[in-house]
C-alpha positions in Angstrom: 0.7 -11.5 12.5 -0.2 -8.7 10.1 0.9 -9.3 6.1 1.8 -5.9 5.3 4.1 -5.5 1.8 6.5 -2.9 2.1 7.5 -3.0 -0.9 6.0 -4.3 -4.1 7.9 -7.5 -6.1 7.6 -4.9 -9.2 9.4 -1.9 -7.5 12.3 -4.6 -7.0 12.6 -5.3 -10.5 12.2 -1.6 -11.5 15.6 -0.7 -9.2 17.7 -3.6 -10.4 16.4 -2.2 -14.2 17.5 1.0 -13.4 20.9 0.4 -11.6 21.4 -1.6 -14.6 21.1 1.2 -16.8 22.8 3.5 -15.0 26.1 0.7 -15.6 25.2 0.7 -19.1 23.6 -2.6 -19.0 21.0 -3.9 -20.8 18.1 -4.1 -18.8 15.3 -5.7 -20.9 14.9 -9.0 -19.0 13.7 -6.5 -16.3 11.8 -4.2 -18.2 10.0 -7.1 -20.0 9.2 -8.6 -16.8 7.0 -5.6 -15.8 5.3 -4.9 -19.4 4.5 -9.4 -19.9 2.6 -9.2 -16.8 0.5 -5.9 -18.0 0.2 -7.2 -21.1 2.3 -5.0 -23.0 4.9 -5.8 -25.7 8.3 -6.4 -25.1 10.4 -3.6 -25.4 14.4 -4.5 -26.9 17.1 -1.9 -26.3 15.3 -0.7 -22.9 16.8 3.1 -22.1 16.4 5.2 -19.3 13.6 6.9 -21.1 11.8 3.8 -21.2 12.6 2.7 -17.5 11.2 6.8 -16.4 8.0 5.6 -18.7 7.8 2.2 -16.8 8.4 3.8 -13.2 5.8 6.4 -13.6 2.7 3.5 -14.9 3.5 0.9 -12.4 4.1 3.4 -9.1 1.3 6.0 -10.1 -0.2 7.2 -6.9 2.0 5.2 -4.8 3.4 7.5 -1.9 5.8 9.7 -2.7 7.8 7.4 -5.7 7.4 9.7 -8.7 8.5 13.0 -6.1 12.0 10.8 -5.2 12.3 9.3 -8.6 12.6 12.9 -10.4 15.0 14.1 -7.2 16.7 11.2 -8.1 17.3 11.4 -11.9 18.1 15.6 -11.9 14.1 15.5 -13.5 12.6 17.7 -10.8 13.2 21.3 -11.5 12.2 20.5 -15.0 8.9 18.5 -14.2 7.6 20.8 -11.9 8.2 24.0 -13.4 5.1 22.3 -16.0 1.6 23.2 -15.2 -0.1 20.2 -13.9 -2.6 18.1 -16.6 -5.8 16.3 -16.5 -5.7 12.9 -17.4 -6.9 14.4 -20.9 -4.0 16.5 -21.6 -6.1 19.9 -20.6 -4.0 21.8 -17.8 -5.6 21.5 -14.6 -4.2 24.5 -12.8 -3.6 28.1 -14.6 -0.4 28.7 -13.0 2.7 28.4 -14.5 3.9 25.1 -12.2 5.5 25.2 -9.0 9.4 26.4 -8.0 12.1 23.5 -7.2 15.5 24.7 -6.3 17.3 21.5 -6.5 20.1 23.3 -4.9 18.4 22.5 -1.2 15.3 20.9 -2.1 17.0 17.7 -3.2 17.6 16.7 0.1 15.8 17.3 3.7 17.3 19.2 6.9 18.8 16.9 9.4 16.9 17.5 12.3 18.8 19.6 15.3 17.9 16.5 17.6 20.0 14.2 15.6 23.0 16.5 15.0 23.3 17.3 18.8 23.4 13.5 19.3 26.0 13.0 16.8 27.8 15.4 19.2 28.1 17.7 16.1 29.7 15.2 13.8 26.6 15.8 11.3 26.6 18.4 9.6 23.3 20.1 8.5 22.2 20.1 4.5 23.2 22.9 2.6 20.5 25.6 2.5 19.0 24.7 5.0 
């Protein structure tokens, strides 16, 4: 049998973090847990800032995280209207960033297949 994660121990303790703060809990035990085993200092008074900080070290260049994460918090349309940057700060692309419309691009189509077998009971996503 084949040993393949689907999902990583820390990505488990990032969404109980975040759920956490999103019920105005305090959500350093979690936090802390992610930054001890980086060896990082402990953070007190964790906020959803910190948690978007946290998120975007521990998942970078993991599939499509940072892309659902931004959907997610109402973050997109803002971080992708920003020119992209080198690791150095320089921008890496002279256009002005690219267009989200969060009014259809938040979610995907349902796919015809799957509303014809819901004998119409689905309902396609807005816009699209």
């Amino acid at each position: 049998a084949l040993n393949v994660p689907l999902m990583r121990y820390a990505e488990v303790i990032l969404i109980a973090a975040d759920a956490k703060l999103v019920q105005s809990n305090n959500a350093d035990a979690e936090s802390n847990m992610i930054r001890e085993r980086a060896n990082l200092g402990k953070l007190s008074g964790a906020t959803m800032t910190d948690l978007k900080r946290e998120r975007r070290s521990e998942l970078a260049g993991e599939i499509n995280y940072r892309h659902f994460d931004l959907v997610r918090w109402g973050d997109a349309k803002a971080a992708y209207s920003e020119p992209a940057h080198k690791f150095n700060g320089a921008t890496a692309l002279e256009t002005k960033g690219r267009d989200f419309d969060p009014e259809t691009q938040h979610v995907w189509p349902i796919p015809p297949s799957e509303i014809s077998a819901s004998n119409n009971v689905l309902k396609q996503n807005e816009g699209w």
